[in-house]
MIGU-312091 format. One record per residue (C-alpha): residue number from 0; chain; x, z, y. Coordinates in steps of 0.2 Angstrom, whole numbers, plus 5000, padded with zeros to 4 digits. Example, Ala and Ser with C-alpha at 12.3 -4.5 7.8 and 13.67 -1.06 7.14 Angstrom:
! residues 2
   dogu   pator     c1     c3     c2
      0       A   5062   5039   4978
      1       A   5068   5036   4995
END
This chain:
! residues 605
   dogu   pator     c1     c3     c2
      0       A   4824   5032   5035
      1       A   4838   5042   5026
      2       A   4853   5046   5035
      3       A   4867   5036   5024
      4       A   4855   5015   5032
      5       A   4858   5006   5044
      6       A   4846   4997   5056
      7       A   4850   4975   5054
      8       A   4841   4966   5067
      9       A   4841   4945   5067
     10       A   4832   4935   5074
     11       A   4825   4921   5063
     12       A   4822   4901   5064
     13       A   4803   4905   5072
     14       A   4812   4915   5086
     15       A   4806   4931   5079
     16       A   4817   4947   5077
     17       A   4818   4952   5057
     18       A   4821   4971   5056
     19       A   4827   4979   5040
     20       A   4835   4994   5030
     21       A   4852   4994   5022
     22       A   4864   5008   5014
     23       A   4881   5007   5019
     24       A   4887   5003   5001
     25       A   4876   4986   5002
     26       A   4883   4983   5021
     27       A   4899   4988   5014
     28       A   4895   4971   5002
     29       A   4889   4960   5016
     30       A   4905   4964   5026
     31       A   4915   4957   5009
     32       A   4902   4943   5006
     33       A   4904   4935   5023
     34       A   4922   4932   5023
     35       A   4917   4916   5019
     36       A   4906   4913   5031
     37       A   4909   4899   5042
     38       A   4901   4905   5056
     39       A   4910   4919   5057
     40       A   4925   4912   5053
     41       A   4924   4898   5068
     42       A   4920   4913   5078
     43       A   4936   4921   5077
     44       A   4945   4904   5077
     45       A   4938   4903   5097
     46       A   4944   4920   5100
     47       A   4959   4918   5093
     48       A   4963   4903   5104
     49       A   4955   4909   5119
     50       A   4940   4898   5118
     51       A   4922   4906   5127
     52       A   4909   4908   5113
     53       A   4891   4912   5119
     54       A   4884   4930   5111
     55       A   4865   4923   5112
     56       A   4871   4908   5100
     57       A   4874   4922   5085
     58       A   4856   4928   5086
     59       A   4853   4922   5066
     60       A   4868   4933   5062
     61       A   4862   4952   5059
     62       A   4865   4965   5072
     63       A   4868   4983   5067
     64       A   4862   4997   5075
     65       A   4868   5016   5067
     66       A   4862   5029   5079
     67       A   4844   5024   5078
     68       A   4830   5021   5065
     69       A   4823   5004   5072
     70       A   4806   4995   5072
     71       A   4796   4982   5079
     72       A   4782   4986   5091
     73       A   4766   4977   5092
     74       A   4774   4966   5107
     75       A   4789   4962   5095
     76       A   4803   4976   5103
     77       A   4814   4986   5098
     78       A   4807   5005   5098
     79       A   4815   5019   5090
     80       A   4807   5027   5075
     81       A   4818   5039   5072
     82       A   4836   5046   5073
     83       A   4852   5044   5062
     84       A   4866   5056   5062
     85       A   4877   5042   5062
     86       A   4889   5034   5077
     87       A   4896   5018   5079
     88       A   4910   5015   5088
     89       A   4923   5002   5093
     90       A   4942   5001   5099
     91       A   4946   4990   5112
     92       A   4954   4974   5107
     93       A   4969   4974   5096
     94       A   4980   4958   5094
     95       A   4990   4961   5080
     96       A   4981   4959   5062
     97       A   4993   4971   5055
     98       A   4990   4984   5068
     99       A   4970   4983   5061
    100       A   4976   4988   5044
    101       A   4986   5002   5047
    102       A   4974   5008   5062
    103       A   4959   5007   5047
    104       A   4968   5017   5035
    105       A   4971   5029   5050
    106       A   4954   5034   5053
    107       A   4952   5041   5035
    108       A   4962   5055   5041
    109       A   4946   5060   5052
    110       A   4935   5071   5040
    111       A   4920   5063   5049
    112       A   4924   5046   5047
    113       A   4911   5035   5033
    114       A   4914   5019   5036
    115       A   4929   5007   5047
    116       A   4927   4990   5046
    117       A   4938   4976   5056
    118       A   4924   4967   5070
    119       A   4916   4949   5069
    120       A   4928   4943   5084
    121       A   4944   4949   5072
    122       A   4954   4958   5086
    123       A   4942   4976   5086
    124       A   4939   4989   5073
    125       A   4919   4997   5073
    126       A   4920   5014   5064
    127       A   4904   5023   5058
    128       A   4906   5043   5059
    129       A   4893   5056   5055
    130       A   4890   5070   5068
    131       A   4876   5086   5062
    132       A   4859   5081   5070
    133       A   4851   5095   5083
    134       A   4836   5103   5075
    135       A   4819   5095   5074
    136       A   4811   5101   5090
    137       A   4825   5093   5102
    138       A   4825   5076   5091
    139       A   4807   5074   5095
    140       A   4812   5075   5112
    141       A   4818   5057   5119
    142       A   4828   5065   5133
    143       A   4837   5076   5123
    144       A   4842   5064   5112
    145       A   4850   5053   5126
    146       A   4859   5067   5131
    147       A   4865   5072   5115
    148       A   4871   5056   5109
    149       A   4881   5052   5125
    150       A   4889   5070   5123
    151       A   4893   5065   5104
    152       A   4899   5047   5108
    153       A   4910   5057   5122
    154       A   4918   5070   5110
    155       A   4919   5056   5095
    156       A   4927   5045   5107
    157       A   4941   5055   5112
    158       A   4945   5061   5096
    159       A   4947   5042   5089
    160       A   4954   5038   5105
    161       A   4969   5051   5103
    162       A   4971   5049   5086
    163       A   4973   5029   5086
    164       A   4982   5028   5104
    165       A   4968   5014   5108
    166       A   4952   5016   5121
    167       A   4937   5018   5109
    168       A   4921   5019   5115
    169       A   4900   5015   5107
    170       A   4901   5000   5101
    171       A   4891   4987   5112
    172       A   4885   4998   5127
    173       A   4893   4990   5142
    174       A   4878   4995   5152
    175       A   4873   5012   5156
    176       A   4862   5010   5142
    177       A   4859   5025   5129
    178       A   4871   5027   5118
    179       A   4858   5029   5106
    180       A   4858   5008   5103
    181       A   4876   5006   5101
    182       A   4879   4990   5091
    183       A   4888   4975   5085
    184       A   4887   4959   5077
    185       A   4889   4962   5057
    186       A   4908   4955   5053
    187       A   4917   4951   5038
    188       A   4932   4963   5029
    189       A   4938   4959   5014
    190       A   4944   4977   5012
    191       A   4932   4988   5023
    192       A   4933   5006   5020
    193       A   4919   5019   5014
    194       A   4921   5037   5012
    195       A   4909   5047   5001
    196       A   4911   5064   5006
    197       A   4912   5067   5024
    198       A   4912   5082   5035
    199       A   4898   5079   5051
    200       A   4908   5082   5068
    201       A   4897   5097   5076
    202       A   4897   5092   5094
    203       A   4886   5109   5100
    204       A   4899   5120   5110
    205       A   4914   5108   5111
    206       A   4921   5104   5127
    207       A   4923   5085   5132
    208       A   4941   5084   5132
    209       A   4952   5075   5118
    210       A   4958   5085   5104
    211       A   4975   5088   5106
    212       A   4988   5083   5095
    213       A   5003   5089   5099
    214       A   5015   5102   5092
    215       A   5014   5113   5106
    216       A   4998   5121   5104
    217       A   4998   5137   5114
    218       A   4983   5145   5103
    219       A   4974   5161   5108
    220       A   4985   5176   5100
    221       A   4971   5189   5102
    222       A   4961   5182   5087
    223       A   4964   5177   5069
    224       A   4964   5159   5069
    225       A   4974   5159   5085
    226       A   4986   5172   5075
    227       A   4987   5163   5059
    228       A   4992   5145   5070
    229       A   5004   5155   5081
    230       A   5012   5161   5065
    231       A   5015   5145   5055
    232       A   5021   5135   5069
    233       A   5032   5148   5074
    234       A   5043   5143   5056
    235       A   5038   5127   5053
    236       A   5034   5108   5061
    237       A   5019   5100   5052
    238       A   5015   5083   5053
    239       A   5005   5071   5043
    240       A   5012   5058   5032
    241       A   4999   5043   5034
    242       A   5008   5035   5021
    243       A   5011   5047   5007
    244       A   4992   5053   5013
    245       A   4998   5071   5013
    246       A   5001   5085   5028
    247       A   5021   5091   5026
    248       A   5029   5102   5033
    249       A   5047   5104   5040
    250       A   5057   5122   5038
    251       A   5063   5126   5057
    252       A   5077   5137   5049
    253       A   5083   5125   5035
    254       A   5078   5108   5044
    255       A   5092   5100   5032
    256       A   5079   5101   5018
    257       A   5068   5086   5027
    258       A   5050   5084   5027
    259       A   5040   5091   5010
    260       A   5025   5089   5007
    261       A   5013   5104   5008
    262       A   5007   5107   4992
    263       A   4997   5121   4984
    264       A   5011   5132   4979
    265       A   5017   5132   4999
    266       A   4999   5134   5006
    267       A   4998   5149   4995
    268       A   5013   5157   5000
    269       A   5011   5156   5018
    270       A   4991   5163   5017
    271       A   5002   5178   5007
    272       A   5016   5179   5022
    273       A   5002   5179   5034
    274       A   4991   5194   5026
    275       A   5010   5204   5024
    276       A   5013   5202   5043
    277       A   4995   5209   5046
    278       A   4988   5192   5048
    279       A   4969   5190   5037
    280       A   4973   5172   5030
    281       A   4966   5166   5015
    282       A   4974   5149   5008
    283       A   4955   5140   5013
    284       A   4960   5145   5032
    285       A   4979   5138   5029
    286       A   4970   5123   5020
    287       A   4957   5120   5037
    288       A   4972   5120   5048
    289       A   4984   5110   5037
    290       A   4971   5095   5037
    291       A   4964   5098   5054
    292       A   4967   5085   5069
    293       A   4977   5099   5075
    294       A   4992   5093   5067
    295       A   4999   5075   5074
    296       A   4997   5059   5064
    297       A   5014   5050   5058
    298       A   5020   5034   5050
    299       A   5036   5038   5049
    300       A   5043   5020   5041
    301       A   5033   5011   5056
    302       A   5039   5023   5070
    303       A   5057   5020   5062
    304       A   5059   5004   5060
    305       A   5050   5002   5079
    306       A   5065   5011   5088
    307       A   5076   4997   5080
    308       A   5067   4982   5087
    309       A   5080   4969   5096
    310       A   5095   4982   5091
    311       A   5107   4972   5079
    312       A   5124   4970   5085
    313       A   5126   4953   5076
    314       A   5136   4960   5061
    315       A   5133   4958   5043
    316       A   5130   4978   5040
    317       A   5120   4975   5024
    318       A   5134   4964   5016
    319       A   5147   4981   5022
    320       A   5137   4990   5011
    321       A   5137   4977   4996
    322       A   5154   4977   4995
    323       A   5154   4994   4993
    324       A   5150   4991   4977
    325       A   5166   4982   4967
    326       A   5158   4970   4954
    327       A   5164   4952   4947
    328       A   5146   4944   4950
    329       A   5148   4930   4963
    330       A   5131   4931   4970
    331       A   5129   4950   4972
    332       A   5132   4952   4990
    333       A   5120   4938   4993
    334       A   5107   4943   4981
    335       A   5108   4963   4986
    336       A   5104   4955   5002
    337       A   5086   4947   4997
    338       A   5082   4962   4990
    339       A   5086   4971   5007
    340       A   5078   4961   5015
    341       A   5063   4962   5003
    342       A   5062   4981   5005
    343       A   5060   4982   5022
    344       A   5047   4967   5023
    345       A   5037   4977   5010
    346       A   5039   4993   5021
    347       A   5031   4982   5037
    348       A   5018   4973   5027
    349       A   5023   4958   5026
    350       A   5021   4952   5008
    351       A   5005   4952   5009
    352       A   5003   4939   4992
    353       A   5016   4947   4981
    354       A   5026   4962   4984
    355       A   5046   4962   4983
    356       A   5050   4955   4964
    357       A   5067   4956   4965
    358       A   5075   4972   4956
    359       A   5094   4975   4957
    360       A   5102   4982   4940
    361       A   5117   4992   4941
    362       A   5125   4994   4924
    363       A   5142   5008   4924
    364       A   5148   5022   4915
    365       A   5142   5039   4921
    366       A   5152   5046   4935
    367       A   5153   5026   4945
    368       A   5139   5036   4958
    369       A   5126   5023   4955
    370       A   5111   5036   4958
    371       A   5121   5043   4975
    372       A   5123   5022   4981
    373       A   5105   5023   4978
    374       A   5098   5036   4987
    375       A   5109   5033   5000
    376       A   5100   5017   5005
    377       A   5089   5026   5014
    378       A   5092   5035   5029
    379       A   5088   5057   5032
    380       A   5072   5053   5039
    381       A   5067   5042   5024
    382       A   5074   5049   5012
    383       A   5055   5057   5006
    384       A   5053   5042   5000
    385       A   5066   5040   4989
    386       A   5061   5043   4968
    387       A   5072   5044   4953
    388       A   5062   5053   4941
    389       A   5047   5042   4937
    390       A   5038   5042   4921
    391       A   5032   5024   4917
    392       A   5022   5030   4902
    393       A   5013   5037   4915
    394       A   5005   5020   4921
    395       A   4994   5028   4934
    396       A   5007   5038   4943
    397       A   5017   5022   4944
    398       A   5004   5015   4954
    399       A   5001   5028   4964
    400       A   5021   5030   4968
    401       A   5020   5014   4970
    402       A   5009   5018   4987
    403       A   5017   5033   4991
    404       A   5036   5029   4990
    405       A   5047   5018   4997
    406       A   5060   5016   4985
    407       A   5057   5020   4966
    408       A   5074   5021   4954
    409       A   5073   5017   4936
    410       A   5086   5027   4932
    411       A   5093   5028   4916
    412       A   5084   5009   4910
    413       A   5088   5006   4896
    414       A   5075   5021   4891
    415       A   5063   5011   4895
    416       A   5052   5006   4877
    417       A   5052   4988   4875
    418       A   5034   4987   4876
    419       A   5034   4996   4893
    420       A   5048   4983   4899
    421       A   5039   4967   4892
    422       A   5020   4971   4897
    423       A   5018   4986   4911
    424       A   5034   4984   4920
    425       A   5034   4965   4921
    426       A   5019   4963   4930
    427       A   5020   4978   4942
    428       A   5033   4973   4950
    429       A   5025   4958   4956
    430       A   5011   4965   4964
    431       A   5006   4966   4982
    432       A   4995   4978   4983
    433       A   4989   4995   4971
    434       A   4969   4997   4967
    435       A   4970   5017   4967
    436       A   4956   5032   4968
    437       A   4965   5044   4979
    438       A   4959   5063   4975
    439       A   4942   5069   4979
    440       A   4936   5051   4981
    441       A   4923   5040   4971
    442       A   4930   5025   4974
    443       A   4943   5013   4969
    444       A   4950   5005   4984
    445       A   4965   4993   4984
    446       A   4981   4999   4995
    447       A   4995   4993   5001
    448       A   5010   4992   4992
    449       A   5027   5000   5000
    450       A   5039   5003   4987
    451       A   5052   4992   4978
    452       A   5063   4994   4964
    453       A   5082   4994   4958
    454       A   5088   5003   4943
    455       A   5102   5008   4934
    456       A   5110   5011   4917
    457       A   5125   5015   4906
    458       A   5122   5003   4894
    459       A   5124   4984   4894
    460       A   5111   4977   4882
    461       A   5097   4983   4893
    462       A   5083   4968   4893
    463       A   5072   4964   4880
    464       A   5062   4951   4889
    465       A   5069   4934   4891
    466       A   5056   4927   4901
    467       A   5054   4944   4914
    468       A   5071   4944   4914
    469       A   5071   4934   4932
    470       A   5064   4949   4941
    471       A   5081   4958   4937
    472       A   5099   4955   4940
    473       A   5110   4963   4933
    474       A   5128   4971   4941
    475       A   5141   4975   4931
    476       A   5150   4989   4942
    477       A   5169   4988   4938
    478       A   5174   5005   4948
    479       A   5165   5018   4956
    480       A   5157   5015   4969
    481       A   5161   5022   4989
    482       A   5146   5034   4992
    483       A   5158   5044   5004
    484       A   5160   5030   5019
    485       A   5147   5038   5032
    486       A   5134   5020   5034
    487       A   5126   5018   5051
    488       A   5109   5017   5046
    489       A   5103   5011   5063
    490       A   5113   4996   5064
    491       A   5109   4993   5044
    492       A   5089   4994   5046
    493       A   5089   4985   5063
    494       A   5098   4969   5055
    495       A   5083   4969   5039
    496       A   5072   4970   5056
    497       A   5078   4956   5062
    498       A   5080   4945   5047
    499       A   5061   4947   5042
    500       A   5054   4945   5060
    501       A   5066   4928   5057
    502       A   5058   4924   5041
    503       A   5074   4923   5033
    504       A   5074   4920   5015
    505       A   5068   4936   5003
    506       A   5064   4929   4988
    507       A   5073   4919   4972
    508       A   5071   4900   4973
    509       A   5071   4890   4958
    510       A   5088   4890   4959
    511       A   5093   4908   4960
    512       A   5078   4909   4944
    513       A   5089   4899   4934
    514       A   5107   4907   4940
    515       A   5099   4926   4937
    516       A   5092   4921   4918
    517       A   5106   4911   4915
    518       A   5118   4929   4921
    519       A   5109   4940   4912
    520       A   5108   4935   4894
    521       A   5124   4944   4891
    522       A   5115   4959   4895
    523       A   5100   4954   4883
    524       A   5094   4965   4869
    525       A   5097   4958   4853
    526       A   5084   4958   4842
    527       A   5080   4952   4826
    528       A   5076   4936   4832
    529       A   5090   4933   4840
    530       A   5102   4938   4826
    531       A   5093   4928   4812
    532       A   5090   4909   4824
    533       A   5108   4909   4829
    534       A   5113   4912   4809
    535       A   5104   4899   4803
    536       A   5100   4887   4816
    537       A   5108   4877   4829
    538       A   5098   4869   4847
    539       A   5100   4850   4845
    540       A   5097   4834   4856
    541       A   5085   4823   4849
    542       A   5097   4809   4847
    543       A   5106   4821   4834
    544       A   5106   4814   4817
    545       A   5105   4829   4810
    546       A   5090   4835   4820
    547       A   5072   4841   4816
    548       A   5057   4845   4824
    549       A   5052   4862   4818
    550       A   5037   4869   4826
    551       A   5038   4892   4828
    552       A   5028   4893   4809
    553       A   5043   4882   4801
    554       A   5057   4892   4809
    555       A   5049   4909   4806
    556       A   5046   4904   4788
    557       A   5061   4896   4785
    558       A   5070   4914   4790
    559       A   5059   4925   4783
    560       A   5062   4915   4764
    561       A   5082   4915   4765
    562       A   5084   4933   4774
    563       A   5069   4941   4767
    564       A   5050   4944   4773
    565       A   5054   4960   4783
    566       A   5069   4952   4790
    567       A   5061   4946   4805
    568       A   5054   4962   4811
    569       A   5043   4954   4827
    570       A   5027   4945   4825
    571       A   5026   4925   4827
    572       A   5017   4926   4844
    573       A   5033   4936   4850
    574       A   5043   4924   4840
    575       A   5037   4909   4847
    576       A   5038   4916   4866
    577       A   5057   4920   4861
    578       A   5059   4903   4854
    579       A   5055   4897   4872
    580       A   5067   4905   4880
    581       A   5082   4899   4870
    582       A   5095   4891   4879
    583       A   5096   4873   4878
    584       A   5085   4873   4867
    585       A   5072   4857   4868
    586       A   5055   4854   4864
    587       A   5039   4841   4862
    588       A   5021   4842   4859
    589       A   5016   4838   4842
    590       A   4996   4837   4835
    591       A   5000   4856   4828
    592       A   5006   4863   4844
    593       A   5025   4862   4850
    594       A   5041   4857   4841
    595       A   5058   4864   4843
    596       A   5072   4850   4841
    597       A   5085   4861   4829
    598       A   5098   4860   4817
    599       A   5103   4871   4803
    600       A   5121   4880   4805
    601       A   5120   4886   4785
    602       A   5114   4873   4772
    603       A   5102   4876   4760
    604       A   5110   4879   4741
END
């Protein structure tokens, strides 16, 4: 059997056990597959409310067994054939659903993690992780074996253990039993994870004792490794940003400059600091440590917003900071506020079915601080996540920025190509979450969304798109606005906390769709269209007796014979889609398609 199967056992409606041979790709698909398996699913509905369920009824269901090559023997057992450098593993019960996600994503950051998938119950997580085999002679030998799988599960353990702050242990061995048979019911994920490339733990000479995470590794000065850690720590903090997926670093002499990610310009420079204080560093040896479990595990939105739990004082802090910003829209403070709250939820993962589609627009002359107001929305030890600068020609570092920030300003909108604002743009903003191939990987895998959107602009006719419009509303800033007031971020984030915990409302309603379209069409983008329909034609009730029921191909026509045939510069599709969106306008179904009830404003000579 080659190392990347697994061993399914089942036992069939004869009572027999059915042994077979899958890759983790096609156990990858079964896991997807059976999310719609009612068995499974009434499974997790009796755990869920508490309900015993019997193990021995879920003996049709498949089994999977990692450690060990499985056969039948002549009396129908289970014997080992041969051994896996595989391990299977499983956390102790974990109630909230969210926690499963972020806990998943967490294990990537273990470089022998293959596979993490959520468990049949719902409430566990098994991962599978690859560990170097001992050489031929001691895996012929049975007792070898037992001993070296209990000393791998040990070591794998505590890593996972540490790394996660749950108890982790082999999946399925309650019982003194070797290791070696670790198990579990297969489950169903509609998202389970699979690395390619992996990096086997080598369990021969380590200690069984958890890996330590902290910051104050002591390491041994006397040789280079030692030497080389002793050295960067003593100038910089490191931790790992689980959500931009990057190791950063934080300048103990120049801490005001936050958290930066350490890229290859940095690692190079310290491996060339290190080799000038008579330290032999090269950037791989830099490289090993900075994406070593050596450096602690952050997510530093979760562990923010976590110290803010049940700390609101009861005071409208979010609409302080709106007023900030002096405007003549009536519904600003309130709107800003959706939004707010729509920024945080996206941040704790609660859209999960569309992310935050709200965009604020601030419209000012330069020098009103619009770009200040909105990187001051976040606090110092978010402010990493803050972007101004994107390029969204560049669709896939949008989607990747998407991912790895928190809050992306279109700055300067109105540079934004119509085609870009009407197609790309329109539907990003929408979305829940981003399907993305990180570096180095083979796969695309779908990740959650955390970042939302405002924008700003000098200009006033900044949307082309009547019916994408409703995503954005625009503020007309009538002063600069107050970026100097200190804000107390604590109390700001903890009401967002509370309001989304509340469920309180984060979204547009129908209402608020038609007050936000009906705002912004003095902020449209005039086009051809527009100018030529208002000069010829009038909306009109159909009680009017001087109206008509044009369809799109009578209007277009009609415009293009008394203006001129390049007068019209769009096409009809675009046309017709602008001729929906006029206001007031009124419409019927008719055998050619629709009809538009119109009147002309100049008559015909």
């Amino acid at each position: 059997m080659k190392p990347n199967k697994v061993t399914l056992v089942r036992i069939d409606k004869q009572q027999q056990r059915k042994v077979s041979a899958v890759t983790l790709s096609k156990l990858m698909d079964k896991l997807k597959a059976n999310v719609s398996n009612n068995e499974l699913a009434m499974l997790r509905f009796k755990v869920k409310n508490a309900d015993p369920y019997m193990k021995d009824k879920h003996g049709s269901m498949h089994r999977i067994y990692a450690s060990a090559c499985l056969k039948k023997s002549d009396n129908g057992t289970l014997v080992v054939k041969d051994y896996t450098d595989m391990l299977l593993l499983s956390t102790s019960v974990i109630e909230e659903e969210n926690g499963l996600a972020q806990l998943k994503q967490l294990t990537k950051v273990v470089p022998f993690t293959i596979a993490t998938f959520i468990g049949s119950s719902g409430r566990t997580l098994k991962i599978i992780a690859r560990v170097t085999l001992p050489d031929l002679p001691r895996r012929e030998n049975e007792a070898e074996m037992e001993q070296f799988y209990r000393k791998a599960y040990k070591v794998a353990a505590a890593i996972y253990s540490s790394l996660l702050n749950v108890p982790v242990s082999p999946a399925g061995i309650k019982d003194g039993s070797s290791p070696a048979m670790a198990n579990c019911l297969i489950s169903a994920d509609a998202a389970p994870l699979l690395i390619e490339k992996t990096t086997p733990l080598d369990v021969d000479g380590v200690e069984l004792a958890p890996m330590s995470q902290k910051d104050n590794i002591k390491p041994d000065d006397n040789n280079e490794v030692g030497a080389l850690i002793s050295f960067l720590t003593e100038k910089y903090k490191f931790r790992y940003n689980i959500v931009r997926g990057a190791t950063e670093y934080l300048d103990k002499q120049k801490p005001y400059w936050g958290w930066r990610v350490a890229d290859t310009r940095f690692i190079n420079g310290l491996s060339l600091e290190a080799r000038l204080s008579g330290i032999e560093a090269r950037p791989k040896d830099v490289i090993i440590y900075l994406n070593s479990s050596h450096i602690r595990v952050i997510d530093p939105v979760e562990d923010y917003l976590f110290t803010l739990s049940d700390k609101w004082d009861g005071h409208d802090h979010i609409g302080d900071l709106a007023d900030r910003v002096k405007t003549d829209l009536v519904q600003w403070k309130q709107w800003f506020r959706m939004w707010f709250y729509g920024m945080v939820a996206q941040w704790m993962g609660y859209n999960n079915k569309y992310g935050n589609s709200i965009v604020p627009l601030l419209v000012a002359p330069q020098g009103y601080h619009k770009s200040t107001f909105c990187r001051q929305l976040l606090p110092q030890d978010l402010r990493w996540g803050y972007l101004d600068n994107l390029k969204f020609d560049n669709q896939k570092l949008v989607m990747q920025s998407m991912v790895d920030f928190l809050l992306i300003n279109i700055d300067e909108f109105n540079s934004i190509s119509k085609k870009t604002q009407e197609g790309f743009l329109k539907n990003t903003i929408q979305l829940a979450s981003i399907a993305i191939k990180r570096p180095y990987s083979r796969r695309v895998e779908a990740e959650r969304r955390r970042a939302s959107f405002i924008a700003t602009s000098n200009m006033t006719d900044v949307l082309s798109d009547p019916s994408g419009s409703r995503r954005f509303f625009v503020v007309d800033v009538t002063s600069p606005i107050d970026t100097d007031k200190p804000i107390n971020y604590e109390q700001l984030y903890a009401q967002a906390v509370a309001a989304v915990r509340n469920n309180e409302r984060r979204w547009f309603d129908n209402a608020d769709i038609e007050e936000v379209m009906a705002h912004n069409r003095k902020y449209a983008l005039l086009n051809s269209a527009d100018m030529y329909f208002n000069d010829y034609f009038d909306t009109a009730s159909p009680d009017d007796p001087e109206a008509m029921r044009l369809t799109t191909s009578d209007i277009y026509d009609y415009i293009r014979k008394r203006a001129g045939s390049r007068a019209v510069t769009e096409s009809i599709t675009v046309f017709g889609r602008y001729l929906s969106n006029v206001p007031d306008i009124q419409k019927v179904h008719v055998a050619s398609g629709t009809a538009y009830y119109v009147k002309y404003r100049k008559k015909e000579r």
